[in-house]
Biotite code that builds the C-alpha atoms (Angstrom):
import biotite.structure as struc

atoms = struc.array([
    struc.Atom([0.000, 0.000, 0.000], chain_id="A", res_id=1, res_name="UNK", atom_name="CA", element="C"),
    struc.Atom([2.847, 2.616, 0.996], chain_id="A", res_id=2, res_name="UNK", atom_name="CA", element="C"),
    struc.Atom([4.469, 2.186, -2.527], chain_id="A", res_id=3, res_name="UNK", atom_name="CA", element="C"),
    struc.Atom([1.292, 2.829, -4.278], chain_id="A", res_id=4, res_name="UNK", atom_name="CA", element="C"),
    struc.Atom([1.196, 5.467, -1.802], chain_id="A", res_id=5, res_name="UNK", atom_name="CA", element="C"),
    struc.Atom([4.414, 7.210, -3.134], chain_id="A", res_id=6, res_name="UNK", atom_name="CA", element="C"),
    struc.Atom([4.014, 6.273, -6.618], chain_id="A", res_id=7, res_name="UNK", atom_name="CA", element="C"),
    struc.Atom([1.047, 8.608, -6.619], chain_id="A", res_id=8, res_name="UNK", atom_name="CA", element="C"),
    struc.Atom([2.581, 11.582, -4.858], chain_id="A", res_id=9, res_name="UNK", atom_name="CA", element="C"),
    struc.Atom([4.854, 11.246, -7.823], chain_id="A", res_id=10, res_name="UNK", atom_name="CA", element="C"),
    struc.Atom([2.641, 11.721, -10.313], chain_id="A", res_id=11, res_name="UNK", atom_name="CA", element="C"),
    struc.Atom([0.776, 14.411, -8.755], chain_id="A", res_id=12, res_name="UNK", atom_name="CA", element="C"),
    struc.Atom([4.013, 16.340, -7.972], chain_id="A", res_id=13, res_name="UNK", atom_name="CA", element="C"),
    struc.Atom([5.015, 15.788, -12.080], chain_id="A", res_id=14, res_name="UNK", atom_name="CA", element="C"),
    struc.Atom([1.956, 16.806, -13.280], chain_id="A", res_id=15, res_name="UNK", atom_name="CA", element="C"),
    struc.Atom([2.115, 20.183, -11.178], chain_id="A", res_id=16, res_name="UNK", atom_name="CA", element="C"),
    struc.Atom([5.560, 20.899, -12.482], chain_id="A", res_id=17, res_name="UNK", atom_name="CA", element="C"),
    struc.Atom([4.238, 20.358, -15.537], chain_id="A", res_id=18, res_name="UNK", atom_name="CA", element="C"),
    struc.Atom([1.255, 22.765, -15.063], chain_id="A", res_id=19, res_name="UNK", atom_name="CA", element="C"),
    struc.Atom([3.821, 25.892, -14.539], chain_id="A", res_id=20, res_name="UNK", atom_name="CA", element="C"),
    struc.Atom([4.627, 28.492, -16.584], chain_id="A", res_id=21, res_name="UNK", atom_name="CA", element="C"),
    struc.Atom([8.560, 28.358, -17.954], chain_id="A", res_id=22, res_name="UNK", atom_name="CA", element="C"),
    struc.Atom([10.392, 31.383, -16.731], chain_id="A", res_id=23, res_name="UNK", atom_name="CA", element="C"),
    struc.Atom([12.291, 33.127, -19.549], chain_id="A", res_id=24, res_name="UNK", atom_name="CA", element="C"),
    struc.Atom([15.742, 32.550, -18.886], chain_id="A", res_id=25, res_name="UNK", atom_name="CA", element="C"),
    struc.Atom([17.502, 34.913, -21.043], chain_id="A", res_id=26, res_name="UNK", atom_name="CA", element="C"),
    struc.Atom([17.263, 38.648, -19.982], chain_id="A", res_id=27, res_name="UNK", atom_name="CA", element="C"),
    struc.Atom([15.966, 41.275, -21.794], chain_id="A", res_id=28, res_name="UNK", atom_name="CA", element="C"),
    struc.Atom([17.271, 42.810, -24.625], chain_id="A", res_id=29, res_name="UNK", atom_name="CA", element="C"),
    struc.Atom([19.234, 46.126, -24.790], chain_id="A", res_id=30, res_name="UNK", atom_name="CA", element="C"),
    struc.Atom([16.243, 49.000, -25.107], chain_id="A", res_id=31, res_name="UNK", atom_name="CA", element="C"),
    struc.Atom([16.995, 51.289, -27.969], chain_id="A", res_id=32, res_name="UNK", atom_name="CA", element="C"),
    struc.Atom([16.725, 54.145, -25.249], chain_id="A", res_id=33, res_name="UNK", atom_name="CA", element="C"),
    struc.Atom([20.076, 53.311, -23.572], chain_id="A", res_id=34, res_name="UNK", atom_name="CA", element="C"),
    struc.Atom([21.356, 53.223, -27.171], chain_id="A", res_id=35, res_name="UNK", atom_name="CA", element="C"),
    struc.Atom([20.563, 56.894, -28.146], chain_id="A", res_id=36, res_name="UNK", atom_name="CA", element="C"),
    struc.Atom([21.886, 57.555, -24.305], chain_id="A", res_id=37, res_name="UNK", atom_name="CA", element="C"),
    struc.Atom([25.990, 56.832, -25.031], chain_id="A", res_id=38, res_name="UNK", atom_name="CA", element="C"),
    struc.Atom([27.966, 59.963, -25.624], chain_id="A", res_id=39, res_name="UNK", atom_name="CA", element="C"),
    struc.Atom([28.794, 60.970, -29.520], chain_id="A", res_id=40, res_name="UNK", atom_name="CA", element="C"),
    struc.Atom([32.056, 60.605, -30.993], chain_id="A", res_id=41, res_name="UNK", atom_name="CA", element="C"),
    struc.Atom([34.597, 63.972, -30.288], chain_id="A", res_id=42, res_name="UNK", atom_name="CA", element="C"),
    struc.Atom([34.516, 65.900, -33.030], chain_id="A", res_id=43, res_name="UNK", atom_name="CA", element="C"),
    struc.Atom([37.652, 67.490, -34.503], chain_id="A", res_id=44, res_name="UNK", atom_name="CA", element="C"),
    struc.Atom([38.480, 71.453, -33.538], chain_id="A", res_id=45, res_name="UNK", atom_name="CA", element="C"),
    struc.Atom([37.827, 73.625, -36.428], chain_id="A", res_id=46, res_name="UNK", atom_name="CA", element="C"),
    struc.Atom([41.664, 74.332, -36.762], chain_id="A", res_id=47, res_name="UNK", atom_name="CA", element="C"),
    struc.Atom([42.842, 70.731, -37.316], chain_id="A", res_id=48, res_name="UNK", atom_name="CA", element="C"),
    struc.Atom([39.592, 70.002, -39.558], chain_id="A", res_id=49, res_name="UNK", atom_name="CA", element="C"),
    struc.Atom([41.300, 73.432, -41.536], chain_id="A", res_id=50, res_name="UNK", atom_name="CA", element="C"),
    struc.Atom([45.075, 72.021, -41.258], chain_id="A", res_id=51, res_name="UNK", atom_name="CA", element="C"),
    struc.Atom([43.378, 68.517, -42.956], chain_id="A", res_id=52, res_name="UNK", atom_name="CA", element="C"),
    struc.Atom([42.164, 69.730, -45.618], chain_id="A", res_id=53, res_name="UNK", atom_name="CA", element="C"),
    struc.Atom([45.174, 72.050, -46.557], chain_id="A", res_id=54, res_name="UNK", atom_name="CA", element="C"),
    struc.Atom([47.417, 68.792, -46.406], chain_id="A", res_id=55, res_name="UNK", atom_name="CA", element="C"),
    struc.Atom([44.995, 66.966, -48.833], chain_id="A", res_id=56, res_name="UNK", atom_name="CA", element="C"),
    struc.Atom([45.068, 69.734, -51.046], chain_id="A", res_id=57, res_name="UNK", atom_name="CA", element="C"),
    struc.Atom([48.887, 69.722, -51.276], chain_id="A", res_id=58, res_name="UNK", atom_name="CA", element="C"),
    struc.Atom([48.866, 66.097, -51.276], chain_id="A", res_id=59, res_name="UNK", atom_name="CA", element="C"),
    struc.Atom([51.116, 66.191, -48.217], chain_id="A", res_id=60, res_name="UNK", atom_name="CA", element="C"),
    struc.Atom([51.206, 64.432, -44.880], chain_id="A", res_id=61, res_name="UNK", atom_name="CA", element="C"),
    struc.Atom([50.152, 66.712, -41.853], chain_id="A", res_id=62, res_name="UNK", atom_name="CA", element="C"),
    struc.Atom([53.718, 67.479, -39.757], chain_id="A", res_id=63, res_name="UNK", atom_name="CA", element="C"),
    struc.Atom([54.617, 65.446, -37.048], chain_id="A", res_id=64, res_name="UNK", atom_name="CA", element="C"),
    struc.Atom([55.965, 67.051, -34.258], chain_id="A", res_id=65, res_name="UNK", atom_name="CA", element="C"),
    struc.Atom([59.710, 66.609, -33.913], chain_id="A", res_id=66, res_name="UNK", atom_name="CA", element="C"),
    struc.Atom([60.966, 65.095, -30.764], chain_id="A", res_id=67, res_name="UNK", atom_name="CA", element="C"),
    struc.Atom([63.994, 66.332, -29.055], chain_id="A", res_id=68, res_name="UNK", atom_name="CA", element="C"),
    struc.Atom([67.743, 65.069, -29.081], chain_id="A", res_id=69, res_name="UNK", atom_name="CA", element="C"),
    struc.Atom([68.229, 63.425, -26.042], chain_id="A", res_id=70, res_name="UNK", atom_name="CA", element="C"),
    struc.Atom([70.859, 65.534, -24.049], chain_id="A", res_id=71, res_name="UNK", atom_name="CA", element="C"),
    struc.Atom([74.018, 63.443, -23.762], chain_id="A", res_id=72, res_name="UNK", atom_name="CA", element="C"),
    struc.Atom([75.412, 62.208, -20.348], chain_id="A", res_id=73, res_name="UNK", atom_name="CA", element="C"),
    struc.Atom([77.729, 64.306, -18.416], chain_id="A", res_id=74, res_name="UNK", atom_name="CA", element="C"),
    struc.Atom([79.961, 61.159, -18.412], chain_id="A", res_id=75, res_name="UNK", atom_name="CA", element="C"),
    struc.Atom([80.516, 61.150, -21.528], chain_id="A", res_id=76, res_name="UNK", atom_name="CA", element="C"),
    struc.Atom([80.688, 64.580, -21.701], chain_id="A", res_id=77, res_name="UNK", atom_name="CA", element="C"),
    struc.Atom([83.734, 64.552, -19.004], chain_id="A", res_id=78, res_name="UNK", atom_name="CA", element="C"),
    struc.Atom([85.353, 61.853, -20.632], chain_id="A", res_id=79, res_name="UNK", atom_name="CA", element="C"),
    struc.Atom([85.412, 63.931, -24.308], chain_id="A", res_id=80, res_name="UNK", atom_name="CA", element="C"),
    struc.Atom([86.731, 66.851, -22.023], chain_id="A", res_id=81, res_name="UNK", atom_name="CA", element="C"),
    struc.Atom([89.492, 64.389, -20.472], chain_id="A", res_id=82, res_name="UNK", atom_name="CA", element="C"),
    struc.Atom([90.663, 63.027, -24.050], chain_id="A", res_id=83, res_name="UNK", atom_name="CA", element="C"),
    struc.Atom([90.665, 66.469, -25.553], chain_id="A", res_id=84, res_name="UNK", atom_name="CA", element="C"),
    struc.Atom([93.346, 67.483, -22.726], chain_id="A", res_id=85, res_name="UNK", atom_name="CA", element="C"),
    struc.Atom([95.129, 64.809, -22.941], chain_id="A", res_id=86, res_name="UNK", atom_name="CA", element="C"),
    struc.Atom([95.719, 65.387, -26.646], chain_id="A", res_id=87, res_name="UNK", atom_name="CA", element="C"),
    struc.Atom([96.582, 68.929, -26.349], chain_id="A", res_id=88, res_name="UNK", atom_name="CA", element="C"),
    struc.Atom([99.255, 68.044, -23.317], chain_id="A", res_id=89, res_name="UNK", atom_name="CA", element="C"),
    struc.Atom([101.018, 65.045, -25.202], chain_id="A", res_id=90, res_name="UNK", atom_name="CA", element="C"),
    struc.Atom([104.106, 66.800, -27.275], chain_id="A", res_id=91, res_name="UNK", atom_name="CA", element="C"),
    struc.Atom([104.364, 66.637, -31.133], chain_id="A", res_id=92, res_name="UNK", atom_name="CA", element="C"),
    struc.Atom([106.725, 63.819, -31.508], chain_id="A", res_id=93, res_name="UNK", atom_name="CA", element="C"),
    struc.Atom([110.263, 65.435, -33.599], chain_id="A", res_id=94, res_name="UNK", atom_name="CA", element="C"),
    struc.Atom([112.529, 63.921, -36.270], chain_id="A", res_id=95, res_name="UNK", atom_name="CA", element="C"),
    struc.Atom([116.028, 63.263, -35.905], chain_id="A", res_id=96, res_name="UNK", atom_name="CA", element="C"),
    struc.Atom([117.253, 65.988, -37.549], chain_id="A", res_id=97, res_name="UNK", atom_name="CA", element="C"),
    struc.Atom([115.282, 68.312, -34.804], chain_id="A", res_id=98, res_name="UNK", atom_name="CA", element="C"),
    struc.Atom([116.887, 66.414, -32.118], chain_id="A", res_id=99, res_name="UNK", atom_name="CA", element="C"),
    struc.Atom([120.135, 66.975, -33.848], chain_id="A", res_id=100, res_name="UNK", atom_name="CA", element="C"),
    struc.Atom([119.980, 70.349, -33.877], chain_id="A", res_id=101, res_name="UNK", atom_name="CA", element="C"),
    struc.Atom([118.419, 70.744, -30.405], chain_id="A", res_id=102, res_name="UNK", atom_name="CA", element="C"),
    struc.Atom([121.684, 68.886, -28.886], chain_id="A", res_id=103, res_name="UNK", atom_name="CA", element="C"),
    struc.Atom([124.233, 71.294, -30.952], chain_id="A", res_id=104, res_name="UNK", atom_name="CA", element="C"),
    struc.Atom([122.640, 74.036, -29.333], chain_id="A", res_id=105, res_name="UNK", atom_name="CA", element="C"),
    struc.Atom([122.537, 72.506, -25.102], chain_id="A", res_id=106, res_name="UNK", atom_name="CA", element="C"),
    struc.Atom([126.770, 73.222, -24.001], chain_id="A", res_id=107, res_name="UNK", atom_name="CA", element="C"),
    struc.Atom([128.300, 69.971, -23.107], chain_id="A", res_id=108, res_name="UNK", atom_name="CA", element="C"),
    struc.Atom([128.857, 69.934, -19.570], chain_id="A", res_id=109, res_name="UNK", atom_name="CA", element="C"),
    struc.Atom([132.105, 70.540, -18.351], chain_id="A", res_id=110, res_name="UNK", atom_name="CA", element="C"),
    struc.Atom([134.126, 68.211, -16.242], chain_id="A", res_id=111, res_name="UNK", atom_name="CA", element="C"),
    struc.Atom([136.632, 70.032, -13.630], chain_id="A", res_id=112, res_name="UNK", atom_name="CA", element="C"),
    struc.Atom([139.027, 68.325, -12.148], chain_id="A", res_id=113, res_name="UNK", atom_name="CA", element="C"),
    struc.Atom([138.624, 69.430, -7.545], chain_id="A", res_id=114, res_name="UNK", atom_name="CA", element="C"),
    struc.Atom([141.722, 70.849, -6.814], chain_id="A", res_id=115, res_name="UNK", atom_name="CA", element="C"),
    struc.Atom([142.501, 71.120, -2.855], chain_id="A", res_id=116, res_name="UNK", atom_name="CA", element="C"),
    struc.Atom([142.660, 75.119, -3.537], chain_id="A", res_id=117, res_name="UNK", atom_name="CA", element="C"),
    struc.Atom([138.777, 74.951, -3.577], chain_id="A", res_id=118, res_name="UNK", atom_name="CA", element="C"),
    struc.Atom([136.203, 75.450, -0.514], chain_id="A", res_id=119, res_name="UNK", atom_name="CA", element="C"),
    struc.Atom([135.475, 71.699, -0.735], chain_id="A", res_id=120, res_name="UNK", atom_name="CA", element="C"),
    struc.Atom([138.283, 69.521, 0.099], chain_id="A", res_id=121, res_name="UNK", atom_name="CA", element="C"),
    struc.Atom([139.110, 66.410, -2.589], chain_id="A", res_id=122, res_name="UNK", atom_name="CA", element="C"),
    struc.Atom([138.291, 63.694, -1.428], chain_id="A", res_id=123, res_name="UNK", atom_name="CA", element="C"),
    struc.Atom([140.741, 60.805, -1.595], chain_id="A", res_id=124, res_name="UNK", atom_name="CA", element="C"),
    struc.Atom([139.070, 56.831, -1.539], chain_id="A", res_id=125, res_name="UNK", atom_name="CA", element="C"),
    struc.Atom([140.874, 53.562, -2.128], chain_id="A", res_id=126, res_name="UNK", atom_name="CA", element="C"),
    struc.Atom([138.757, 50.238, -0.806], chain_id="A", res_id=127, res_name="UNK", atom_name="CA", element="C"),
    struc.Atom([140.238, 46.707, -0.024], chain_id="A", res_id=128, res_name="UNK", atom_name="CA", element="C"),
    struc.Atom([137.395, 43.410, -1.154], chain_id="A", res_id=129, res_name="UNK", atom_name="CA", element="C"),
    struc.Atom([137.374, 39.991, 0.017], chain_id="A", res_id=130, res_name="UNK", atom_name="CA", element="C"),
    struc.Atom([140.175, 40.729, 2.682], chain_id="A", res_id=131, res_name="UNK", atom_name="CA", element="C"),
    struc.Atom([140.152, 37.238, 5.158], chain_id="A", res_id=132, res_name="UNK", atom_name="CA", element="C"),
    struc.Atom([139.311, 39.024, 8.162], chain_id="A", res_id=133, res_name="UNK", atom_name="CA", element="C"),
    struc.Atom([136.363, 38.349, 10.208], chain_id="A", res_id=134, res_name="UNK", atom_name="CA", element="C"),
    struc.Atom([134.121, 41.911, 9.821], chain_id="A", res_id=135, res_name="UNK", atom_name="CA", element="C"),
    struc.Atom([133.994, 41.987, 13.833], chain_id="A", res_id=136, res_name="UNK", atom_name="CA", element="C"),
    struc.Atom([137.689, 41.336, 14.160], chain_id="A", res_id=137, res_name="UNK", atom_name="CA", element="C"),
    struc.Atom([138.623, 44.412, 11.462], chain_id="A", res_id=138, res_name="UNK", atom_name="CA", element="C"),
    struc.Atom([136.410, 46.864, 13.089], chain_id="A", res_id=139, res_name="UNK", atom_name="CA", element="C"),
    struc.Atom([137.473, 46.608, 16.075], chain_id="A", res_id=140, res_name="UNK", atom_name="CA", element="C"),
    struc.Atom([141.091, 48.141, 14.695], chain_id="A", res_id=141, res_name="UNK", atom_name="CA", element="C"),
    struc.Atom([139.218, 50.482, 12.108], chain_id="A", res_id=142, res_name="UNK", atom_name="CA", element="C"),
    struc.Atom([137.522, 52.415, 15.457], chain_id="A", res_id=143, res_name="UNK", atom_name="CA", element="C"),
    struc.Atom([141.165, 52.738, 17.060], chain_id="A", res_id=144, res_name="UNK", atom_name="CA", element="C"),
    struc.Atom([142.183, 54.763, 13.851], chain_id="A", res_id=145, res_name="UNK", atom_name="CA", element="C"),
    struc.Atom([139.337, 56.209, 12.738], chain_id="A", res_id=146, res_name="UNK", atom_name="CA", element="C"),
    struc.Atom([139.804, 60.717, 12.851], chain_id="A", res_id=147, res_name="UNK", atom_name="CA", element="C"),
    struc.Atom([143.312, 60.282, 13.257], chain_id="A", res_id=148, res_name="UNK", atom_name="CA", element="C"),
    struc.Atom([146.728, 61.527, 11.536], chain_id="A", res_id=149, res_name="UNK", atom_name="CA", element="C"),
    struc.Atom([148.196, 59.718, 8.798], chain_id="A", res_id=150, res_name="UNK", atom_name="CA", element="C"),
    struc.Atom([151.417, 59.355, 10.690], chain_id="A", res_id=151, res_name="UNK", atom_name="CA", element="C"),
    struc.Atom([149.673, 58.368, 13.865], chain_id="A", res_id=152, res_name="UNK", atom_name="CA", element="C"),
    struc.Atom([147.376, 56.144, 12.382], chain_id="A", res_id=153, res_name="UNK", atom_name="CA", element="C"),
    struc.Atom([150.682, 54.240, 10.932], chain_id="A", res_id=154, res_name="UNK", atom_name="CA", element="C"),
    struc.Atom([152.282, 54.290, 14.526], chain_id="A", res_id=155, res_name="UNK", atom_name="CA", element="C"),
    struc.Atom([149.517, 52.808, 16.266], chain_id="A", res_id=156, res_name="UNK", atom_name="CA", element="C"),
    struc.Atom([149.050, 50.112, 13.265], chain_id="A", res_id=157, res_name="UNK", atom_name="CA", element="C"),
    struc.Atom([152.266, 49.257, 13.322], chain_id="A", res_id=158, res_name="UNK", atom_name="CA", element="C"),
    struc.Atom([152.456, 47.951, 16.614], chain_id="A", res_id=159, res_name="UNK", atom_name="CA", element="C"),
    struc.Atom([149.355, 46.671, 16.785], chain_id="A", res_id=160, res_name="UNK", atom_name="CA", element="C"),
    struc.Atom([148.737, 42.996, 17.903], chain_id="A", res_id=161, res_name="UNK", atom_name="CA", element="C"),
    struc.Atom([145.427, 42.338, 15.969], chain_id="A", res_id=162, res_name="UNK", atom_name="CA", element="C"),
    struc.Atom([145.660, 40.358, 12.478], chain_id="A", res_id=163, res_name="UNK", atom_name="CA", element="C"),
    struc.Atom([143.998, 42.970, 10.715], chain_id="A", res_id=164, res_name="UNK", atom_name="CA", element="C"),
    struc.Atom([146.224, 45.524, 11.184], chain_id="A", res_id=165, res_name="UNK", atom_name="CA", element="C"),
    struc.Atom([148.216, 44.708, 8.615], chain_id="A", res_id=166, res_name="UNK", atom_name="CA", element="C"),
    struc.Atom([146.020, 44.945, 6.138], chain_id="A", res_id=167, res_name="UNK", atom_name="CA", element="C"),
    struc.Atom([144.267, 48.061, 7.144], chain_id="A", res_id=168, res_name="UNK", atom_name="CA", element="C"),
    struc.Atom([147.927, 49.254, 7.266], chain_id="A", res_id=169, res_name="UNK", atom_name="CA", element="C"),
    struc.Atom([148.580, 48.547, 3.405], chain_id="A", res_id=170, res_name="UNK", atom_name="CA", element="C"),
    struc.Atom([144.965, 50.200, 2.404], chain_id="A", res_id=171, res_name="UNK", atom_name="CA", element="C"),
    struc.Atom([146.361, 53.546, 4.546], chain_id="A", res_id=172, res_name="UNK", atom_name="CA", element="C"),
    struc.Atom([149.284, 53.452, 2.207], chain_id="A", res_id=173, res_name="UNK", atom_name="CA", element="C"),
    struc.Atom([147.777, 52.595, -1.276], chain_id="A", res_id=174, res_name="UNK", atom_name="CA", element="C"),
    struc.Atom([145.108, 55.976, -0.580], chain_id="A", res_id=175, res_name="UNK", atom_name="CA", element="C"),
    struc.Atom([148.058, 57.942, 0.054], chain_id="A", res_id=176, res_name="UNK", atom_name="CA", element="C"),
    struc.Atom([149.399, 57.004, -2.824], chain_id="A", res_id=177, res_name="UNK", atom_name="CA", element="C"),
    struc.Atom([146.310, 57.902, -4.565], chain_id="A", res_id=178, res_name="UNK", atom_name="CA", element="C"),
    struc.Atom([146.607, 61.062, -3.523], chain_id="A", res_id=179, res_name="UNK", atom_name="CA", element="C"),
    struc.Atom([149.773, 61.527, -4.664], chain_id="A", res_id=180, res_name="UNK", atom_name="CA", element="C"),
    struc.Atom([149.432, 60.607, -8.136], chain_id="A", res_id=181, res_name="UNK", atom_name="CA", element="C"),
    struc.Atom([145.750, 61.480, -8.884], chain_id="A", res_id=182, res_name="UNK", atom_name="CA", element="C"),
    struc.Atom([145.115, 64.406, -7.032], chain_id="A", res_id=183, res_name="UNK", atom_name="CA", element="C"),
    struc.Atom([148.666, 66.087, -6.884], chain_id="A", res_id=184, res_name="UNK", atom_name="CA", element="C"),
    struc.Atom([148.605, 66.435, -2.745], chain_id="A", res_id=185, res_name="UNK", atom_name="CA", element="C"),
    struc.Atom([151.011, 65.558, 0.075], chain_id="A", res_id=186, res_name="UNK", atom_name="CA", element="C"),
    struc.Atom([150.591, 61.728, 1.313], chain_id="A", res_id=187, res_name="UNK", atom_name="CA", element="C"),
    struc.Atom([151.975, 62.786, 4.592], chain_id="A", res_id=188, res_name="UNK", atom_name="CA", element="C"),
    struc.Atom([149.691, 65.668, 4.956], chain_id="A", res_id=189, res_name="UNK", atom_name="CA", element="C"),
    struc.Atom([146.347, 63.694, 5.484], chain_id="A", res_id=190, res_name="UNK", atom_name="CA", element="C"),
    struc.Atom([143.568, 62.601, 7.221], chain_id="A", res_id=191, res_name="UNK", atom_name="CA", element="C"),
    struc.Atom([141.563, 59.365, 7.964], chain_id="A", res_id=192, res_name="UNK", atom_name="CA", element="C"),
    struc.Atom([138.171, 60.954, 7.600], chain_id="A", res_id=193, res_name="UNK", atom_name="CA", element="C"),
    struc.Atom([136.353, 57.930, 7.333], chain_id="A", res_id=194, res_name="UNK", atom_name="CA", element="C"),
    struc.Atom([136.841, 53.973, 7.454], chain_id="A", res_id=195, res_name="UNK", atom_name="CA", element="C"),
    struc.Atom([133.973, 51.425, 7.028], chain_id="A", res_id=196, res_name="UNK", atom_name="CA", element="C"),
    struc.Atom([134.191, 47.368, 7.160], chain_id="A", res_id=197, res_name="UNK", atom_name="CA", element="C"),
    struc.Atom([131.771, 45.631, 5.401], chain_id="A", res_id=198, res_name="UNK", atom_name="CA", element="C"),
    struc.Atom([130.940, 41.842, 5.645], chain_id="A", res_id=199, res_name="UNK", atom_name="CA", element="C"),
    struc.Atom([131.506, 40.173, 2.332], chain_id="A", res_id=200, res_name="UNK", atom_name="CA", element="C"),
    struc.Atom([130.932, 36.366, 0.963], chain_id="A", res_id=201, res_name="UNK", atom_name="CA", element="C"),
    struc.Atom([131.616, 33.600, 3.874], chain_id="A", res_id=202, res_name="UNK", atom_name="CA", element="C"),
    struc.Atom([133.480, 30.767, 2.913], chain_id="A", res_id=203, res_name="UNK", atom_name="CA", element="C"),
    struc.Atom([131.998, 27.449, 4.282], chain_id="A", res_id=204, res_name="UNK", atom_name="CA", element="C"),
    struc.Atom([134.273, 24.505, 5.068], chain_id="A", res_id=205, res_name="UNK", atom_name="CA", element="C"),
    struc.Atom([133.987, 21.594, 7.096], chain_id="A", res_id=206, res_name="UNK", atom_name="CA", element="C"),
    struc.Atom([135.951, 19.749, 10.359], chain_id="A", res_id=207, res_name="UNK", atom_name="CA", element="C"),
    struc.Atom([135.517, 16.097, 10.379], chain_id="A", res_id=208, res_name="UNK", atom_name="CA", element="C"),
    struc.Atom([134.814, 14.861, 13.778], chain_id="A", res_id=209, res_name="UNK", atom_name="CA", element="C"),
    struc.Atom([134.443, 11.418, 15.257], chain_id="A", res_id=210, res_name="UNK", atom_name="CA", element="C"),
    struc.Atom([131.822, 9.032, 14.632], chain_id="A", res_id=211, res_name="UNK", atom_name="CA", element="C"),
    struc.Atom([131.595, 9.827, 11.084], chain_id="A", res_id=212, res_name="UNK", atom_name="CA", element="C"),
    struc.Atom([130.207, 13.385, 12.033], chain_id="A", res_id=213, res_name="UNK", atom_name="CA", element="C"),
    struc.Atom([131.241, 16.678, 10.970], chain_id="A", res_id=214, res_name="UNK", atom_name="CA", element="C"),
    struc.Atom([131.395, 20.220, 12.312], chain_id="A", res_id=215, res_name="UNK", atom_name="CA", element="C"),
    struc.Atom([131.098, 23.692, 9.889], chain_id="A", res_id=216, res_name="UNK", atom_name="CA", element="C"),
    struc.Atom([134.086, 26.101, 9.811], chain_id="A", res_id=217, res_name="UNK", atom_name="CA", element="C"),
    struc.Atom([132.957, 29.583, 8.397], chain_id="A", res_id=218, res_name="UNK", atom_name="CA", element="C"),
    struc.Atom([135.607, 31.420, 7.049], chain_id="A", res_id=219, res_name="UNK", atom_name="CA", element="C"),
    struc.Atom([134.807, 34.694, 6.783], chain_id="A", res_id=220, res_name="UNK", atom_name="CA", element="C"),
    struc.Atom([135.530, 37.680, 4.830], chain_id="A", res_id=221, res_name="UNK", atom_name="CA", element="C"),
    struc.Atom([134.876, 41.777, 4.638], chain_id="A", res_id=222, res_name="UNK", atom_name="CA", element="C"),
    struc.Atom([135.035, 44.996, 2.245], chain_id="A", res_id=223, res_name="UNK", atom_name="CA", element="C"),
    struc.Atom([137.308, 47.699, 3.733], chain_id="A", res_id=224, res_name="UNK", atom_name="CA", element="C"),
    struc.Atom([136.838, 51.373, 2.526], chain_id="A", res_id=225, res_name="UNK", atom_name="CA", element="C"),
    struc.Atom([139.237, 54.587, 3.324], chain_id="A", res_id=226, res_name="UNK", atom_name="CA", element="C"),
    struc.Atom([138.483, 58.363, 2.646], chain_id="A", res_id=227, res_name="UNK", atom_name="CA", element="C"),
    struc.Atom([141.576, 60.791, 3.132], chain_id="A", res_id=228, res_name="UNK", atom_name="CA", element="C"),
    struc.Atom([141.285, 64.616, 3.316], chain_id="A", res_id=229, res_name="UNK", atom_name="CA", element="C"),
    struc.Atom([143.925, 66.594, 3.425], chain_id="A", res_id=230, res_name="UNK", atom_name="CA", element="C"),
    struc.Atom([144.520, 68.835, 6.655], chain_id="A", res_id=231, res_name="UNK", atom_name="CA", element="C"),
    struc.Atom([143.793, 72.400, 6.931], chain_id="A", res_id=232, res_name="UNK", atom_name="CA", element="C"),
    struc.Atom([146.193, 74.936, 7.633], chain_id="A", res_id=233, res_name="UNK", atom_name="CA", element="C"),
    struc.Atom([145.820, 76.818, 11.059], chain_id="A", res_id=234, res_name="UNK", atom_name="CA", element="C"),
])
């Protein structure tokens, strides 16, 4: 009974569905009034209408307006600055004959030989290399003589008991003799005014010892420079 029940409800509830009016779906069309309402198209101004018809008459193309160069970038503008001073600094390169000419005209500089009748007083050097004396050992004799007379620096060398005596001795000697010859002065009449020792090359050598060992022996060596002046009158 209940399904017949339903089965009827159904029907009834078709046929009323049925029964209704279909609502129109679609909306309604566009009225001609909001049609006429949109604005009208901008008409051209009277003077570009005028400027139109001119450039159809002369069968031309109205003028464009010209844009503007863009301005250049001070960079750039710097830079052409830079190169153009840079050119204008840089000499004009000259030929050899120029160069020619230019050294006939500079005087050649003139060499004078010092003579000890000048303010300055000559100068007299005479250095001693590879001498086999121990730097410390020479120094030690070049203080003791250093400032001193000719003749007193030859006295105190001369009995001396240091090695290096000797040889500081014979590099006294060989200046005076420079002066002499070279500079036309009295040998007798000088002064140490300065003596340096230098260390030069060391010679390595080695002891043999026992056990098959073996100890280093430096042998050393030095550079000995002398500067005589000669002494001033009172």
């Amino acid at each position: 009974m209940a399904d017949e029940k339903d089965k009827k409800e159904k029907k009834d509830s078709k046929e009323s569905k049925a029964a209704e009016p279909k609502a129109d779906k679609k909306p309604a069309k566009k009225t001609a009034a909001k049609k006429e309402s949109k604005p009208a198209a901008k008409k051209d101004s009277p003077k570009k209408e005028s400027a139109k018809k001119d450039a159809k008459d002369s069968g031309d193309k109205p003028a464009k307006k010209q844009k503007s160069a863009p301005k250049a970038d001070k960079k750039e503008a710097k830079g052409k600055d830079d190169k153009g001073e840079k050119a204008a600094k840089k000499p004009r390169r000259r030929g050899k004959k120029a160069d020619a000419k230019a050294a006939e005209k500079k005087p050649a500089p003139s060499r004078r030989r010092r003579s000890h009748d000048s303010d300055q007083l000559p100068v007299v050097r005479a250095t001693a290399k590879y001498v086999r004396v121990a730097p410390r050992k020479a120094r030690l004799v070049a203080d003791q003589v250093r400032g001193l007379h000719i003749e007193q620096a030859r006295a105190l060398l001369s009995f001396s008991p240091r090695g290096a005596a000797r040889d500081i001795q014979k590099l006294i000697d060989s200046a005076a003799a420079n002066a002499e010859n070279n500079h036309d002065l009295i040998g007798d009449e000088m002064k140490i005014t300065s003596i340096t020792v230098d260390e030069g090359p060391t010679l390595r050598r080695f002891r043999p010892r026992a056990l098959g060992r073996a100890t280093p022996i430096n042998k050393r060596t030095s550079h000995i420079a002398v500067a005589l002046t000669p002494v001033e009158d009172d």
